[in-house]
C-alpha positions as CSV (number, residue, x, y, z in Angstrom):
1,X,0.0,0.0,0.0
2,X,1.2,3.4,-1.0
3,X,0.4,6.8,0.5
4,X,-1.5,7.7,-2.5
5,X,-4.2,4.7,-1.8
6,X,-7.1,5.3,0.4
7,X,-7.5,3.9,3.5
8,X,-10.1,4.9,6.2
9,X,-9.3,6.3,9.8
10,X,-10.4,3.0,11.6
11,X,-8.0,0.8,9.4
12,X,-5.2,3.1,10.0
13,X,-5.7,3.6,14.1
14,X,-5.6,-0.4,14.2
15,X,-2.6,-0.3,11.6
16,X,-0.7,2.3,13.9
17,X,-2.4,0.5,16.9
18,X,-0.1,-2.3,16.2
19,X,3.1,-0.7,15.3
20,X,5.5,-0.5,18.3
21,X,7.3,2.5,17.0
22,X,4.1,4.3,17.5
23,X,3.7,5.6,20.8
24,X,0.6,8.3,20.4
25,X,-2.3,9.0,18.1
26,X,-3.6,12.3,18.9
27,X,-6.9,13.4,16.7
28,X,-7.5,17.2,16.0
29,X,-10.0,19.2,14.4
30,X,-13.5,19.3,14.0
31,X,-13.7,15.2,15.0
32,X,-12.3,16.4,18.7
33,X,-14.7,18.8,18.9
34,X,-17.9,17.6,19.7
35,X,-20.8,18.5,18.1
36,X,-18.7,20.4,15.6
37,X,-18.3,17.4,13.1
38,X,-20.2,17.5,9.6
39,X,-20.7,14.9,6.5
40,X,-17.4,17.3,5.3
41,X,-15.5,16.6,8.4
42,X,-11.8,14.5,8.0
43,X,-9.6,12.6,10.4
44,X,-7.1,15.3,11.2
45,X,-4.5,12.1,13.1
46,X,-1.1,13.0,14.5
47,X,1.0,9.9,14.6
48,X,3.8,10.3,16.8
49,X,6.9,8.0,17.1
50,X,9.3,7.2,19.6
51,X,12.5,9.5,18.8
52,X,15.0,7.7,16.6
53,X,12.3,4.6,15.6
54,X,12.0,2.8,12.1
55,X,8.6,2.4,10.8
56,X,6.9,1.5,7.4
57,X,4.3,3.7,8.9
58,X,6.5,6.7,6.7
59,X,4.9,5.5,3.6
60,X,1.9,7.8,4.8
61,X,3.9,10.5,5.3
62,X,1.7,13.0,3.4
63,X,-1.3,11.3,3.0
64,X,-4.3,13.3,2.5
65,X,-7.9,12.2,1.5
66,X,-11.2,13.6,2.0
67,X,-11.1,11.3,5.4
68,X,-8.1,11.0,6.5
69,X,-5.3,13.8,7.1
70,X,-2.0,11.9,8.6
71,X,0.9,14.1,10.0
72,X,3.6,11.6,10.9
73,X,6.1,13.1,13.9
74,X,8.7,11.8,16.4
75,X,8.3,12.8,20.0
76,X,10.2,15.7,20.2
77,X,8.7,16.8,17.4
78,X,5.5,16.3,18.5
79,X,6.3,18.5,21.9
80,X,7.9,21.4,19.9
81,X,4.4,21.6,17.6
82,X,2.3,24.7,18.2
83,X,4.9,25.8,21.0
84,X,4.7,28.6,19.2
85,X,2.4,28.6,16.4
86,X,-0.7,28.4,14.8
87,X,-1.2,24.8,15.9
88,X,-0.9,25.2,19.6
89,X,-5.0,25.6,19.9
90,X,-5.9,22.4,17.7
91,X,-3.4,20.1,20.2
92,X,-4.8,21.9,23.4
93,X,-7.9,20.7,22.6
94,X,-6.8,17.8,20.6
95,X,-8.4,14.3,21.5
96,X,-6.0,11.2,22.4
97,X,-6.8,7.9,20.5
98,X,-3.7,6.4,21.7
99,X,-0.8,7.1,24.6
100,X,1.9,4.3,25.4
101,X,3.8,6.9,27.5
102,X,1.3,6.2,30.6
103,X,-0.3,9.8,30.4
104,X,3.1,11.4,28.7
105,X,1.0,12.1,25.8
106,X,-1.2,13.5,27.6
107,X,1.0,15.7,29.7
108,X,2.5,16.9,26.5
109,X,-1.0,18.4,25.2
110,X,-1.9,19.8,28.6
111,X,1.4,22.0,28.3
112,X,0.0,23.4,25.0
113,X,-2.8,24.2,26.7
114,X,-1.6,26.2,29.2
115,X,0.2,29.6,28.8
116,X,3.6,30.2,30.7
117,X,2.8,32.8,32.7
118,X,5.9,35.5,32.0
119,X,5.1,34.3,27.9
120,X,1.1,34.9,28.6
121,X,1.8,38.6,30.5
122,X,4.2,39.9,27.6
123,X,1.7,38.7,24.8
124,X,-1.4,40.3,26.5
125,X,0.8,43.8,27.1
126,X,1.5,43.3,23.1
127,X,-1.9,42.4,22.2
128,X,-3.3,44.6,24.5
129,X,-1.7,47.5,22.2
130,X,-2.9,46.6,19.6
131,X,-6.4,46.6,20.5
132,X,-6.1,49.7,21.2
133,X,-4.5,51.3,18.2
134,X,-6.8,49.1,16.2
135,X,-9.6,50.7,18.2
136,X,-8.4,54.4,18.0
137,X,-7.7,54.0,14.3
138,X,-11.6,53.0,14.3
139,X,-13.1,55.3,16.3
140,X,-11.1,58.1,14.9
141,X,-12.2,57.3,10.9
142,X,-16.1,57.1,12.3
143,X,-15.8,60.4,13.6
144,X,-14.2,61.8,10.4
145,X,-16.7,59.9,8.1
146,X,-14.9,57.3,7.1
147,X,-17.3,54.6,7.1
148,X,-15.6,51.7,5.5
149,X,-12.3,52.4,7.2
150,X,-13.9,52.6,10.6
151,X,-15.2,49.1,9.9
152,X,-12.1,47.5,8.6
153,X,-10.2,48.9,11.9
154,X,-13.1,47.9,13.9
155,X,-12.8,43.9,12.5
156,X,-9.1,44.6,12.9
157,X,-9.5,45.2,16.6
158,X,-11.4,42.0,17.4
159,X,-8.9,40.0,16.4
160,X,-6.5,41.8,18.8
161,X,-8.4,42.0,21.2
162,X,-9.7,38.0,21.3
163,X,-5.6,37.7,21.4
164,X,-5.4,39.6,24.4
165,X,-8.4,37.9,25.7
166,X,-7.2,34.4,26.0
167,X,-3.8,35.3,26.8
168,X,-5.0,36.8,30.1
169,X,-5.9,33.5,30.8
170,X,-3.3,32.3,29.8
171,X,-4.9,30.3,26.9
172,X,-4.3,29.5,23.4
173,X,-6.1,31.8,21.3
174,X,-9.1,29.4,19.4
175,X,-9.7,28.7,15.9
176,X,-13.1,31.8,14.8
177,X,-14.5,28.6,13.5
178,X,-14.1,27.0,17.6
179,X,-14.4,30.2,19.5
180,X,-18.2,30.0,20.3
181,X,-17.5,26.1,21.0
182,X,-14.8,27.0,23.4
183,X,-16.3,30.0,25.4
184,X,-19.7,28.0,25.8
185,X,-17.5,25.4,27.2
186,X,-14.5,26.7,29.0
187,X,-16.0,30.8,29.3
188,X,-13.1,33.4,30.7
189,X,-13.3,34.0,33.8
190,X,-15.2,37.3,34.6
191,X,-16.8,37.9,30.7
192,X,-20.4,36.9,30.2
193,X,-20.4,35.2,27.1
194,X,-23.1,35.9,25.9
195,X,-22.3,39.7,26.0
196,X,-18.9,39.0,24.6
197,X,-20.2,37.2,21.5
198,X,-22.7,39.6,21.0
199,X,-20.6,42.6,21.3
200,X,-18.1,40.8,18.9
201,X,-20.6,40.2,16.1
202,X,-21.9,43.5,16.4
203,X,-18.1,45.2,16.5
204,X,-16.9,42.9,13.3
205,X,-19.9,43.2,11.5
206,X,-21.0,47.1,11.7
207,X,-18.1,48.6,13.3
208,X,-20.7,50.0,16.2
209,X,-18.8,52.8,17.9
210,X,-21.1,52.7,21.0
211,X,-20.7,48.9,21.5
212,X,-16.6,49.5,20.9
213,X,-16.6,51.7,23.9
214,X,-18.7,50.1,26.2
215,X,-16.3,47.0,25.2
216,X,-13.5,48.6,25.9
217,X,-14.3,50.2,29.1
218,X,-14.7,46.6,30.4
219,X,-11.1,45.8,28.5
220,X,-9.5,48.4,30.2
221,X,-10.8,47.5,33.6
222,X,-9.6,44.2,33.3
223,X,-6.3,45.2,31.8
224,X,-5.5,47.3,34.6
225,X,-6.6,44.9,37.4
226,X,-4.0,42.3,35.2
227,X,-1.3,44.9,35.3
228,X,-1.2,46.4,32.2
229,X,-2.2,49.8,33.4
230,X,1.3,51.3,31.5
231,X,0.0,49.8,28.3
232,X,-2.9,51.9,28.6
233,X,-1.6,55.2,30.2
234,X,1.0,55.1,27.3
235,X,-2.0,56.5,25.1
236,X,-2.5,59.4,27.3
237,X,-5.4,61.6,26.2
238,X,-6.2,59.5,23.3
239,X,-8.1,57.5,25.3
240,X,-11.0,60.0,26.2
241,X,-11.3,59.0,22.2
242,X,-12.3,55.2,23.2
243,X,-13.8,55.6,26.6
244,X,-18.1,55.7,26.5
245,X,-18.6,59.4,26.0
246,X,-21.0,59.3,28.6
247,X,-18.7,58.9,31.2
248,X,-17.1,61.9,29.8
249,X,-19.5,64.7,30.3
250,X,-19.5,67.1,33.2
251,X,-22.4,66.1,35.8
């Protein structure tokens, strides 16, 4: 059999099952997310092998079918992946078919999962930044009539500010196509997510300027409380620009 033949994910997880070289399978995706799989869904299957092992398994290095996705790794490998990069939320969450490490797969996934706490406070301060120049840049073309640019900056910002978000915790930053999945699942701590998702959709889509203040009023809050108070100030009077106006007229 070659890596350009087909062969299903349950014929391959008892292939690798078998293989002593193989010490994890580890599925990502939409198929370790549950309720998230559709009649388009693959098998998204990390195979990981013990460092310096032999295996005919290699012959799938590459293989890719509408239902089945194999990514073929040793160990180490397999603990540098996503650490960083854009794969670190698919492992977090990824789902283990098979650990012969008694839990060290496992181990290795849950350290994706979780920020390292110096790493997670520099990232929020940059992300944290961005937000608000993304924010300003916003705010600033709605007020001088620039309707399409105000939106752009406005989608910008959410992205930025989703970054800085899940870094406070201390988190990896989910797939768009995951993040409702996530928060109604694992929700950050203090945000009501319903209000978050809401203020998101109506941020991204319309670039509503009272909805990006009131949101950031609560960002900054938190921000502050997190530490990240000179982030902030570093704007100086800029910010009356993204605070609710409300709360800037005289009594």
């Amino acid at each position: 059999m070659t890596a350009q033949q087909p062969i299903t994910y349950d014929a391959f997880v008892e292939l690798a099952s078998t293989d002593s070289a193989v010490v994890g399978l580890v599925l990502k995706g939409s198929r370790a997310h549950e309720g998230m799989t559709t009649e388009y869904s693959d098998h998204d299957l990390y195979v990981v092998l013990a460092d310096g092992a032999t295996t005919a398994l290699t012959r799938f290095t590459g293989h890719r079918t509408p239902e089945l996705d194999v990514v073929i790794v040793s160990l180490d490998e397999f603990r540098a992946a996503g650490m960083p990069g854009f794969e670190r939320y698919a492992l977090a969450r990824a789902r283990i078919v098979l650990d012969r490490l008694d839990g060290g797969i496992a181990q290795i996934l849950a350290a994706k999962a979780r920020l390292d706490a110096d790493v997670a406070f520099r990232e929020a301060g940059e992300w944290l930044d961005a937000y608000a120049n993304s924010l300003y840049r916003s705010l600033k073309n709605a007020r001088d009539g620039h309707a399409l640019a105000a939106r752009l900056d406005a989608a910008d910002s959410i992205r930025f500010l989703l970054e800085l978000l899940f870094a406070l915790d201390r988190r990896p930053r989910p797939y768009n196509k995951y993040l409702e999945w996530e928060l109604a699942r694992f929700p950050l701590p203090g945000w009501d997510t319903r209000m978050l998702l809401d203020a998101v959709d109506r941020i991204s889509g319309r670039g509503d300027v009272s909805t990006q203040r009131r949101l950031f009023a609560q960002v900054e809050a938190v921000a502050r409380r997190a530490g990240h108070g000179a982030v902030l100030d570093a704007w100086g009077e800029d910010l009356a620009l993204m605070r609710p106006q409300d709360l800037m007229r005289p009594q």
